[in-house]
C-alpha positions as CSV (number, residue, x, y, z in Angstrom):
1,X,-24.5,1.2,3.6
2,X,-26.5,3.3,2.0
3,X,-26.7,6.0,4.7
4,X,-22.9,6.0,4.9
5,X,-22.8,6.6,1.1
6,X,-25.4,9.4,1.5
7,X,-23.5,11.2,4.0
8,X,-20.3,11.0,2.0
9,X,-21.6,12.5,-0.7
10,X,-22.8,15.5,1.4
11,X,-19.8,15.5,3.0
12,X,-18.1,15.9,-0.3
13,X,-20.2,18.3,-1.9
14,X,-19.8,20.6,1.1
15,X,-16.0,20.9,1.0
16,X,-16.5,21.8,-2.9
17,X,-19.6,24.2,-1.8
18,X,-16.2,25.5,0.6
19,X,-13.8,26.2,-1.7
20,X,-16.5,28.3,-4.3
21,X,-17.6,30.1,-1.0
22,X,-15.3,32.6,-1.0
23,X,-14.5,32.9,-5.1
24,X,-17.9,33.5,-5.9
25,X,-18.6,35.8,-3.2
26,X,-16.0,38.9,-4.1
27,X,-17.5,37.8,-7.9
28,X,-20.8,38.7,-7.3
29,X,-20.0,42.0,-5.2
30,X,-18.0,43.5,-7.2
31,X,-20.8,42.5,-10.1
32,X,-23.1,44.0,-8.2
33,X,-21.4,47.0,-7.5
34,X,-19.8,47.5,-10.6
35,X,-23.6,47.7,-11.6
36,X,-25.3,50.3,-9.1
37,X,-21.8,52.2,-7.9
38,X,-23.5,55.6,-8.4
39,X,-26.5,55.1,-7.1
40,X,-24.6,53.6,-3.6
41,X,-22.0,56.3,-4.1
42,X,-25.2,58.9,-3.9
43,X,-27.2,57.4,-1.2
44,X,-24.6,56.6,1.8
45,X,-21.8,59.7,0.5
46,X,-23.5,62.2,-1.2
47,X,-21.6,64.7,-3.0
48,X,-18.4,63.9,-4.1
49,X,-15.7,64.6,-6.5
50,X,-14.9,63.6,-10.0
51,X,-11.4,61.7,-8.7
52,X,-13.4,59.7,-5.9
53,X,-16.0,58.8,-8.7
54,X,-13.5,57.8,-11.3
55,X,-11.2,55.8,-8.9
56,X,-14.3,53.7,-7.5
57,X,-14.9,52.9,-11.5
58,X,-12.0,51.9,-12.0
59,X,-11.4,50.4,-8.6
60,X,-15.0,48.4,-9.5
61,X,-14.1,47.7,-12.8
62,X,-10.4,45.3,-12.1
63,X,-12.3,43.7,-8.8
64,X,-14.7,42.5,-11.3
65,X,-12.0,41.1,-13.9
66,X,-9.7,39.9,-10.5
67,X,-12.5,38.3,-8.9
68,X,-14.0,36.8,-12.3
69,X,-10.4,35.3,-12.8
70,X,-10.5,33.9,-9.1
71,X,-13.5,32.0,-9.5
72,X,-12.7,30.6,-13.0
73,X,-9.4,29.5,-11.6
74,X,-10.5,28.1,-8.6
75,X,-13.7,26.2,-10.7
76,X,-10.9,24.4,-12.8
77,X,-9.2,23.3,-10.0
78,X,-11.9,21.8,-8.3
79,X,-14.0,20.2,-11.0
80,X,-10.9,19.7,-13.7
81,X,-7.6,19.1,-11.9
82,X,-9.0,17.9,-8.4
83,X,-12.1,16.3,-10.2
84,X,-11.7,14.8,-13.3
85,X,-8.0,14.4,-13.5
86,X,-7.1,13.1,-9.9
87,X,-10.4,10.7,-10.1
88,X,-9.5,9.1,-13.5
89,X,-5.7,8.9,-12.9
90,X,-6.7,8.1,-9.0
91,X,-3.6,10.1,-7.9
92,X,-3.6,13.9,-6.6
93,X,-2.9,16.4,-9.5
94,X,0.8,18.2,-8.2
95,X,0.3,22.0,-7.9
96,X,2.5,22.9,-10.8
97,X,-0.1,22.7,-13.0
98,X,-2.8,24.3,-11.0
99,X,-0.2,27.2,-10.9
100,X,0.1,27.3,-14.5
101,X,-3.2,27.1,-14.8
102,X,-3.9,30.1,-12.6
103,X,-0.4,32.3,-13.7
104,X,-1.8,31.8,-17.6
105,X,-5.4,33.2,-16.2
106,X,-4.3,35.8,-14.2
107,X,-1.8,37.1,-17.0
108,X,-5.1,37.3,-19.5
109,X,-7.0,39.4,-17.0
110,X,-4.4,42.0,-16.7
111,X,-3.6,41.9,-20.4
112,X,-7.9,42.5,-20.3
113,X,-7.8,45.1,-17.0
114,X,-5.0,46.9,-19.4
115,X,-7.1,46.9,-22.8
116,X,-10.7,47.4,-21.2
117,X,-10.2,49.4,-18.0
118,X,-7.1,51.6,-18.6
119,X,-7.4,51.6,-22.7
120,X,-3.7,50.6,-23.6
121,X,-1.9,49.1,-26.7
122,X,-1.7,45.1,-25.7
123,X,1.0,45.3,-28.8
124,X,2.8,47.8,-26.8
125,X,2.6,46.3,-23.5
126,X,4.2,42.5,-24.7
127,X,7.0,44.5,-26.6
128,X,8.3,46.3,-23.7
129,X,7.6,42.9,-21.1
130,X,9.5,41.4,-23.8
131,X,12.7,43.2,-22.7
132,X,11.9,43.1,-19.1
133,X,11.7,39.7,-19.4
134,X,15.0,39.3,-20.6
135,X,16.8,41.2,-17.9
136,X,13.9,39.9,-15.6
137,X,15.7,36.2,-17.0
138,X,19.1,36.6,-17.0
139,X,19.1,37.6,-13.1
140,X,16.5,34.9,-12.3
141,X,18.4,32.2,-14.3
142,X,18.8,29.8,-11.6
143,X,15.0,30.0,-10.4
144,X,13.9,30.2,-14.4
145,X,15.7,26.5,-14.3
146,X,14.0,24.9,-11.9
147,X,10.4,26.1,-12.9
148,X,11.2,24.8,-17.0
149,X,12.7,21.6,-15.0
150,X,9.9,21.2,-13.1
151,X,7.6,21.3,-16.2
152,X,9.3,19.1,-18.2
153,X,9.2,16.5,-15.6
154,X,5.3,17.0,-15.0
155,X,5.2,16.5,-19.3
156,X,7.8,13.5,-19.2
157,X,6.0,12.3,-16.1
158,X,9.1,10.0,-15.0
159,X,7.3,10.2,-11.5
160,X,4.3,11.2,-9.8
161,X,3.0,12.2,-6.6
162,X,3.0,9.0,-4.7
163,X,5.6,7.2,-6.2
164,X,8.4,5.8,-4.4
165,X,12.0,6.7,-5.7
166,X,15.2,6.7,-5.3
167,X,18.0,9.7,-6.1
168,X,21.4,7.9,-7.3
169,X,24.5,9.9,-5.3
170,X,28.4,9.6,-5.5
171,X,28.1,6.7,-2.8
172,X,25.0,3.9,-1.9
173,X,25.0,4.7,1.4
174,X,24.0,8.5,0.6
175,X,21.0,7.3,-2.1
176,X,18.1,9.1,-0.9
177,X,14.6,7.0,-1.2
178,X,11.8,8.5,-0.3
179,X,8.0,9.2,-1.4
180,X,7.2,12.0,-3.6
181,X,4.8,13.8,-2.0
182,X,4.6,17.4,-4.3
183,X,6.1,18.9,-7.1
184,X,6.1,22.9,-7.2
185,X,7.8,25.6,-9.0
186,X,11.5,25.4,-7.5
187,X,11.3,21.8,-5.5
188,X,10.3,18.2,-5.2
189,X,9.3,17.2,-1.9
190,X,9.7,13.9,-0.7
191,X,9.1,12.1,2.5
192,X,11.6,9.4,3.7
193,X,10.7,5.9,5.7
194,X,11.8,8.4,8.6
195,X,8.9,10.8,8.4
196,X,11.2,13.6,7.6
197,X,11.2,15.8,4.5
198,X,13.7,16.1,2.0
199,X,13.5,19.3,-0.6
200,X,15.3,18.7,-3.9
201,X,15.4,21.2,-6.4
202,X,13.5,20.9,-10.1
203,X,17.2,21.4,-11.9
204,X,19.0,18.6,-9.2
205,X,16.1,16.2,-9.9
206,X,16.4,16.8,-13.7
207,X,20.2,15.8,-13.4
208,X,20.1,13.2,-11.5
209,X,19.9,9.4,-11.7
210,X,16.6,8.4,-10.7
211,X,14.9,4.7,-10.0
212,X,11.1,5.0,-9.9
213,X,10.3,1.7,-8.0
214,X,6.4,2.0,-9.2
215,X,7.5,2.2,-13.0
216,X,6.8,0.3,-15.6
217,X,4.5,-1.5,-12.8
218,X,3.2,-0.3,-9.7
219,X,5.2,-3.1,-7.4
220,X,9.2,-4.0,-7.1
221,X,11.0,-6.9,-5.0
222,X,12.9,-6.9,-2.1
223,X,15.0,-9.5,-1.8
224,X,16.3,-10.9,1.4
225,X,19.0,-13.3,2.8
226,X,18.8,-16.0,5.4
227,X,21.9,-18.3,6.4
228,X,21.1,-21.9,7.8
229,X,22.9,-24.0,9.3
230,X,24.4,-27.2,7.1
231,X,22.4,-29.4,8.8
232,X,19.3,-28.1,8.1
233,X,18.6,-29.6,4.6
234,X,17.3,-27.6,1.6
235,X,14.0,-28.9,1.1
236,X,12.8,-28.2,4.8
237,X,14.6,-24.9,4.9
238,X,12.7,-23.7,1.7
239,X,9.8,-25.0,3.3
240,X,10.0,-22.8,6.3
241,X,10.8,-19.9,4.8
242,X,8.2,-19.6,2.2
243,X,5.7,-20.5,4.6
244,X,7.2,-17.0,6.6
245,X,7.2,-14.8,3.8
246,X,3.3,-16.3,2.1
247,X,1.9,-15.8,5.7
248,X,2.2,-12.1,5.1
249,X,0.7,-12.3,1.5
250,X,-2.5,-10.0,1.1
251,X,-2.5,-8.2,-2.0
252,X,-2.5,-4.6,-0.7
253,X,1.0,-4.7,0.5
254,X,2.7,-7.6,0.0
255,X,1.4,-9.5,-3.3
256,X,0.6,-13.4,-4.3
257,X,0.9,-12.1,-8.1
258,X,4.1,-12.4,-8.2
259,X,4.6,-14.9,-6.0
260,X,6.8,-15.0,-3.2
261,X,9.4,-17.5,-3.9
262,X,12.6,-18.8,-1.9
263,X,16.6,-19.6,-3.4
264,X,19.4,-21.5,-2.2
265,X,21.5,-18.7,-3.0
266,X,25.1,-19.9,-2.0
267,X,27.0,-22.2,-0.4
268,X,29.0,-20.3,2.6
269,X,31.9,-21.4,5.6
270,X,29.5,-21.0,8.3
271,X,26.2,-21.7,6.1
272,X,23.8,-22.1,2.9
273,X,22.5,-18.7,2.0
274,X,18.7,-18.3,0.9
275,X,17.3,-15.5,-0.8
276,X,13.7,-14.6,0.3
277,X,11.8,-12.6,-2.4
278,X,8.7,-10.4,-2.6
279,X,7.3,-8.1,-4.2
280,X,5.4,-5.2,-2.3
281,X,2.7,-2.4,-3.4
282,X,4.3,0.7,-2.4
283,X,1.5,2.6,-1.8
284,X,0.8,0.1,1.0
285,X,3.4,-0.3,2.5
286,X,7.3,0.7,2.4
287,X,9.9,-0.7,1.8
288,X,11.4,-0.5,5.0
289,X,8.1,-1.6,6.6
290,X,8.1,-4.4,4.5
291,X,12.0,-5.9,5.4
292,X,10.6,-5.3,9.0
293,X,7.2,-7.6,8.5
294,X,9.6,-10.6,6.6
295,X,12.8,-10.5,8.5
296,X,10.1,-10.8,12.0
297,X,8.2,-13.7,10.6
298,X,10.8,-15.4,9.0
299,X,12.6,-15.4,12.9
300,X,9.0,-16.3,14.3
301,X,8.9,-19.5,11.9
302,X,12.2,-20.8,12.6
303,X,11.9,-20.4,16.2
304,X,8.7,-22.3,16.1
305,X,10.3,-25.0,13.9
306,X,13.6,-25.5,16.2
307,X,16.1,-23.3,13.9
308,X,18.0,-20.0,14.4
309,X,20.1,-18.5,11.2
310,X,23.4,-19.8,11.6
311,X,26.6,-18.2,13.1
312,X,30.1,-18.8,12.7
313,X,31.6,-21.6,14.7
314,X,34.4,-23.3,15.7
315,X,34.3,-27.0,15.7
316,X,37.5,-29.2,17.5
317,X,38.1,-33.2,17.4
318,X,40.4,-34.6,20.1
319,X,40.2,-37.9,18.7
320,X,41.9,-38.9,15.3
321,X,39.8,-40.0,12.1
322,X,36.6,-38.7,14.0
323,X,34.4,-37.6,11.1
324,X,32.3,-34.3,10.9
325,X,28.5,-34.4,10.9
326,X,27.9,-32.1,7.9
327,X,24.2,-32.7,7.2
328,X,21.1,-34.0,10.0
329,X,19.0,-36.8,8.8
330,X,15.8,-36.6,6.4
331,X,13.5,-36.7,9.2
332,X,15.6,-33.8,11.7
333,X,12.2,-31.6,12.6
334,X,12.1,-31.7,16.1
335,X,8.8,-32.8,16.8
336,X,8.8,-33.1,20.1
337,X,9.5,-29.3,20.6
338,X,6.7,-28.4,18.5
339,X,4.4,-30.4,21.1
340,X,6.0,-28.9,24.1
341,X,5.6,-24.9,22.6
342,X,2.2,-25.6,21.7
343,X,-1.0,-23.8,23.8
344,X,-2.3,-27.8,24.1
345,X,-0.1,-28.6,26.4
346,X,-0.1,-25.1,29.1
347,X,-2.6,-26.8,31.3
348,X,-1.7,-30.4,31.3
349,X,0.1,-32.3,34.0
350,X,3.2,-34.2,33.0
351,X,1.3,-37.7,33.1
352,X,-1.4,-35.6,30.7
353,X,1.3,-35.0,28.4
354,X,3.2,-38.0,28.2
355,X,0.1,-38.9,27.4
356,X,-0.8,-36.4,24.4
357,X,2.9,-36.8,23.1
358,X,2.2,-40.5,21.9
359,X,-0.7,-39.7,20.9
360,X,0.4,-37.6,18.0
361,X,1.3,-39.4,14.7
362,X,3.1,-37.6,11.9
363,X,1.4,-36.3,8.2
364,X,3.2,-34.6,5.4
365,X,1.1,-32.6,2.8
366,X,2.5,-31.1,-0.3
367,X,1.8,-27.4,-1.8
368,X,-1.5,-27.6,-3.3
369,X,-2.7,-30.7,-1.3
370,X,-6.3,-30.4,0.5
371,X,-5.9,-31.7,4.2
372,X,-10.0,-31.4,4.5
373,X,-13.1,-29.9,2.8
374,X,-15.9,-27.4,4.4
375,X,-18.5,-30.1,5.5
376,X,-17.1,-33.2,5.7
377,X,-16.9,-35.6,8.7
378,X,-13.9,-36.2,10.7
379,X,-12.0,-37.3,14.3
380,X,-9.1,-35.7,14.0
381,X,-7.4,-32.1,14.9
382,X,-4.2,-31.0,13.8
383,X,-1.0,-28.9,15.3
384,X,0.8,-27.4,12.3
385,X,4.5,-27.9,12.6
386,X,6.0,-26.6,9.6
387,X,4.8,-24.8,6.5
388,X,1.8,-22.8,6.2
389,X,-1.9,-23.8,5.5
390,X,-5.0,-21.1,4.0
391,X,-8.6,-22.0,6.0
392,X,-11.6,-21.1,2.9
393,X,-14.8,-21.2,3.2
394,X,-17.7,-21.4,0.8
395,X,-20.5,-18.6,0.9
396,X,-23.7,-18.3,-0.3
397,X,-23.7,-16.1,-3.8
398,X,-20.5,-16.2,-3.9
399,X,-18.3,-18.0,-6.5
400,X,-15.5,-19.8,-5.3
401,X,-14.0,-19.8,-1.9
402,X,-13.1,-17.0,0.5
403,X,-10.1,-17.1,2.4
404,X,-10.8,-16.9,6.2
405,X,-7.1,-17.0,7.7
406,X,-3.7,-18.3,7.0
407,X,-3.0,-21.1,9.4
408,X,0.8,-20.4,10.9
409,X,3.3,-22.7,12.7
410,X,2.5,-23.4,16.5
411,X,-1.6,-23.1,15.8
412,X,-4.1,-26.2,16.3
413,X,-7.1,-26.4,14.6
414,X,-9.7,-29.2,13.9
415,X,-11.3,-28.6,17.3
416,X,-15.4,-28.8,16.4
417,X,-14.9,-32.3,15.4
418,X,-13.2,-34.0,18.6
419,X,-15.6,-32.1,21.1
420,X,-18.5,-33.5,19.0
421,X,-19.9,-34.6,15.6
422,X,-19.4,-31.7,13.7
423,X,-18.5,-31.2,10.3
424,X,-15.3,-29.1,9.3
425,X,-16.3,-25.4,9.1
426,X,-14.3,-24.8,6.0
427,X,-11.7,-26.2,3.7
428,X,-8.1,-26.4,4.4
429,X,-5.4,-26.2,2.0
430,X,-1.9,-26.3,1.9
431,X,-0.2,-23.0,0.8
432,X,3.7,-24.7,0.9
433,X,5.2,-27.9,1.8
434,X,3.7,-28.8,5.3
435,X,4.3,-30.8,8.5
436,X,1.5,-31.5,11.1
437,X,1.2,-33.6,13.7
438,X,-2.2,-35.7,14.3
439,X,-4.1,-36.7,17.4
440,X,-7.8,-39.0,17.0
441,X,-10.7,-37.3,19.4
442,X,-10.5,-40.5,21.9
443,X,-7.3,-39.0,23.3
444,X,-7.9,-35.3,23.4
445,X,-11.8,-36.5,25.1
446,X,-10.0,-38.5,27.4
447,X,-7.7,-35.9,28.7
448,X,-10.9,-33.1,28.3
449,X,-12.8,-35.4,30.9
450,X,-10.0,-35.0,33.8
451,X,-8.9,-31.3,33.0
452,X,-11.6,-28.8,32.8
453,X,-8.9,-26.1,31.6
454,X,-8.1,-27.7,28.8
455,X,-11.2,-28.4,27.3
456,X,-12.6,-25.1,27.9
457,X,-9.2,-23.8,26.2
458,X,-10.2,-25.7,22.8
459,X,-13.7,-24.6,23.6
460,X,-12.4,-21.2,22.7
461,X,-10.4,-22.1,20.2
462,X,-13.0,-23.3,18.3
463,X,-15.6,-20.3,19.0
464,X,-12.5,-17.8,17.6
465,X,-12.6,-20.1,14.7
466,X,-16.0,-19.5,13.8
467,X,-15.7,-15.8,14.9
468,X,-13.2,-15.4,12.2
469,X,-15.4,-17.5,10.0
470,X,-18.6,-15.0,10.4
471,X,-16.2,-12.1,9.7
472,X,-14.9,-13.5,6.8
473,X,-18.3,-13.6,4.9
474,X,-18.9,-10.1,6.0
475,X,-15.8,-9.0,4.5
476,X,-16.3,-10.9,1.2
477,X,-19.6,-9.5,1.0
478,X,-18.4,-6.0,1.6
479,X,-16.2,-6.2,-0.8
480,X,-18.0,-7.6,-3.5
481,X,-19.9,-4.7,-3.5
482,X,-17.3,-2.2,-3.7
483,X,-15.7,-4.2,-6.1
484,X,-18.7,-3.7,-8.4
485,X,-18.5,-0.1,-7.9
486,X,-14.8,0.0,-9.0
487,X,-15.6,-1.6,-12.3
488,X,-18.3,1.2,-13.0
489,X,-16.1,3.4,-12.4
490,X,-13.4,1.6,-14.7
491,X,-15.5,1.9,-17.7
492,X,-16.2,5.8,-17.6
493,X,-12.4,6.2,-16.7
494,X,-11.9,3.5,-19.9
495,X,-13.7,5.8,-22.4
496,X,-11.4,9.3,-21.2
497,X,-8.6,7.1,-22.0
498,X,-9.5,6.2,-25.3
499,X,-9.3,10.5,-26.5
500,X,-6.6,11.3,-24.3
501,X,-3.9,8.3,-24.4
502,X,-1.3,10.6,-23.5
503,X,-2.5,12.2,-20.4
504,X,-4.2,9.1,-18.9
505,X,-1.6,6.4,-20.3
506,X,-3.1,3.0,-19.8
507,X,-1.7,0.0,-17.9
508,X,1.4,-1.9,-19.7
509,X,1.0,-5.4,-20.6
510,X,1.4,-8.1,-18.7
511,X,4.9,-9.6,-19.3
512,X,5.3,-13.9,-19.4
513,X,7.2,-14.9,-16.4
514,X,10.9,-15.9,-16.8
């Protein structure tokens, strides 16, 4: 680790060594021959005349006070905008201001190349640019626009360069969303979910009706719809879809804080509509992306669990006062399925699994509800049905409990304890509602003794377990100590926040949940 640190530090110090390189070397020749011009004009020329002398001055003279204003431009850039600025506000400074910056620094060397080198009136010289600027403005009025635009949006700072927005037009389907990826003099560049680029100019940007979806916070929701069938009831249907969309949760692109949640939305002809919502870090991920991700594991979790969405449908009775099965019974999961689909049962004969299949017994586990703790003794693995279950582990120095996986539909787990007397390698905990399905060890032994496949299947199983397991304490390790370099770095960003509120606005608030 600390090798790796070293060596990024060089590495960064280098690319800023770069960028001087070039500054600093035109500085210090023209310092140097500003300083001993005659002397090199006598040794390598000789002779020469007055004209040659006086231009070579002269010429020495504005190369110093161009070069001097190079490297004091490019030394704010590198240690104030790129430095400072873009490591407290942890987002890339835009070029507009770097171009102000260097337009206001070049403008003071000439004013100085005018008064020092070529001994004009400065008075003089802003009276008659006054004028110039006026016809200079009225033929550049459209261009003047955008650059005045463009500044007032860097002061308003209604966006910045990463945010994700999205341009209101006449009609939805021509909204443009996309990233901002710089803001110049004339345009705003974004980047769509397509990879392409989109150029908008300053004065179209200021017009327009813009959503920042990283304001006032840095995440939005997405919401999503789902029809079911009406004989899938409401309680198992939540129950499937929120274990889809909290599968996905990590906290970098799709978040636990908010939660995800799931709504009976509306009652349909051909359905009950749920609405699936999330909210997403758009830095991480986009929105787009993120649709993909749910709308793929929401289809993986019903498919596991029996269910497609629904579709319309045409039902016909031939026989009078025949009634119409609106709703399945309370127990409708299709347990048998679940058994059939699982990996347990790939290398089994029929008679092997006629024999696992009553073996299995049925347990329901509510959100919040521990199904086993890190340590303790048991004879029993599981095959989760429905729902969705988080393995955790305890570790060493480490407060609390670390999350190893999430535990999906389909997956068995619970193997080091029916091969042999083993205590549970961690903790699991229900993240939703959940279904599993139970088998004792006598049963999964039994079959283990007559088909070698099998057991050297769970044999695996259970070494990816504690492969996962392993890396999971690396991780939290890892982290832990680039967590504790964050918060150093917090409090020296805390104290340049405290003199300039405006420029580095902290975060809002926390608003109570409705």
């Amino acid at each position: 680790m600390k090798k790796q640190g070293d060596s990024k530090t060089l590495s960064s110090l280098w690319d800023v060594l770069k960028r001087l390189l070039v500054p600093s070397f035109f500085f210090f020749f023209f310092l140097a021959f500003l300083i001993s011009h005659d002397d090199l004009i006598l040794t390598f020329t000789g002779n020469v005349s007055d004209v040659v002398m006086v231009s070579v001055r002269y010429g020495s003279q504005i190369g110093l006070w161009l070069s001097a204003t190079f490297l004091v431009q490019r030394i704010i850039t590198v240690f104030v905008w790129d430095g400072l600025i873009a490591g407290i506000s942890g987002r890339p400074v835009p070029r507009l201001p770097k171009d102000v910056t260097g337009m206001i620094l070049f403008g003071l060397a000439v004013m100085g190349v005018l008064a020092t080198v070529f001994d004009k009136s400065v008075t003089g010289i802003w009276a008659t640019s006054g004028i110039l600027g006026i016809v200079v403005g009225i033929a550049l009025r459209n261009v003047i626009l955008d650059v005045f635009i463009g500044l007032s949006m860097h002061l308003e700072q209604s966006f910045r360069i990463g945010d994700w927005v999205m341009i209101h037009q006449n009609r939805r389907e021509n909204h443009i969303v996309g990233q901002v990826i710089e803001i110049n003099w004339r345009t705003t560049r974004l980047k769509t979910t397509e990879k392409n680029m989109i150029v908008v100019p300053n004065s179209k940007m200021g017009e327009a009706i813009l959503t920042n979806y990283m304001r006032p916070k840095p995440h939005f929701r997405i919401d999503l719809e789902f029809v079911l069938d009406y004989s899938v009831r409401p309680h198992r249907a939540i129950r499937v879809l929120t274990g889809a969309v909290k599968s996905l949760v990590d906290d970098a692109r799709i978040l636990s804080d908010p939660a995800p949640e799931v709504r009976l939305d509306q009652a349909l002809a051909n359905g009950q509509r749920y609405e699936v919502r999330f909210f997403i870090l758009p830095k991480g991920i986009s929105p787009k992306e993120s649709r993909h991700l749910v709308n793929r594991r929401v289809i993986e979790h019903l498919s596991e669990s029996g269910l497609t969405p629904s579709m319309d449908k045409e039902r016909i009775f031939l026989e009078k006062g025949s009634s119409l099965p609106l709703l399945g019974s309370p127990n409708d999961e299709n347990l048998a399925l679940a058994i059939e689909r699982s990996a347990l049962c790939k290398s089994l004969t029929a008679s092997e699994y006629d024999d696992l299949k009553t073996s299995f017994y049925r347990k329901d586990l509510k959100a919040g509800e521990t199904l086993y703790r890190q340590g303790n003794r048991g004879s029993t693995m599981f095959l989760l049905v429905e729902g969705l279950l988080s393995s955790l582990c305890t570790i060493k120095g480490f407060e609390g409990e670390a999350k190893v996986e999430h535990v999906e539909p389909g997956r068995h787990f619970g193997e080091e304890c029916v091969l042999g007397r083993n205590s549970r390698s961690s903790t699991m905990t229900a993240i939703t509602d959940c279904v599993l399905l139970c088998i004792e060890d006598e049963a999964i032994r039994r079959i283990s003794q007559s088909n070698g496949q099998f057991l050297r299947s769970l044999n695996t199983e259970m070494g990816l377990s504690q492969d996962k397991i392993i890396k999971s304490k690396w991780n939290i390790r890892k982290e832990k100590d680039e967590s504790a370099k964050e918060t150093r770095k917090k409090r020296k960003s805390g104290v340049f926040q405290t003199f300039f509120t405006d420029l580095f606005p902290q975060s809002a608030p926390e608003e109570p949940k409705s």
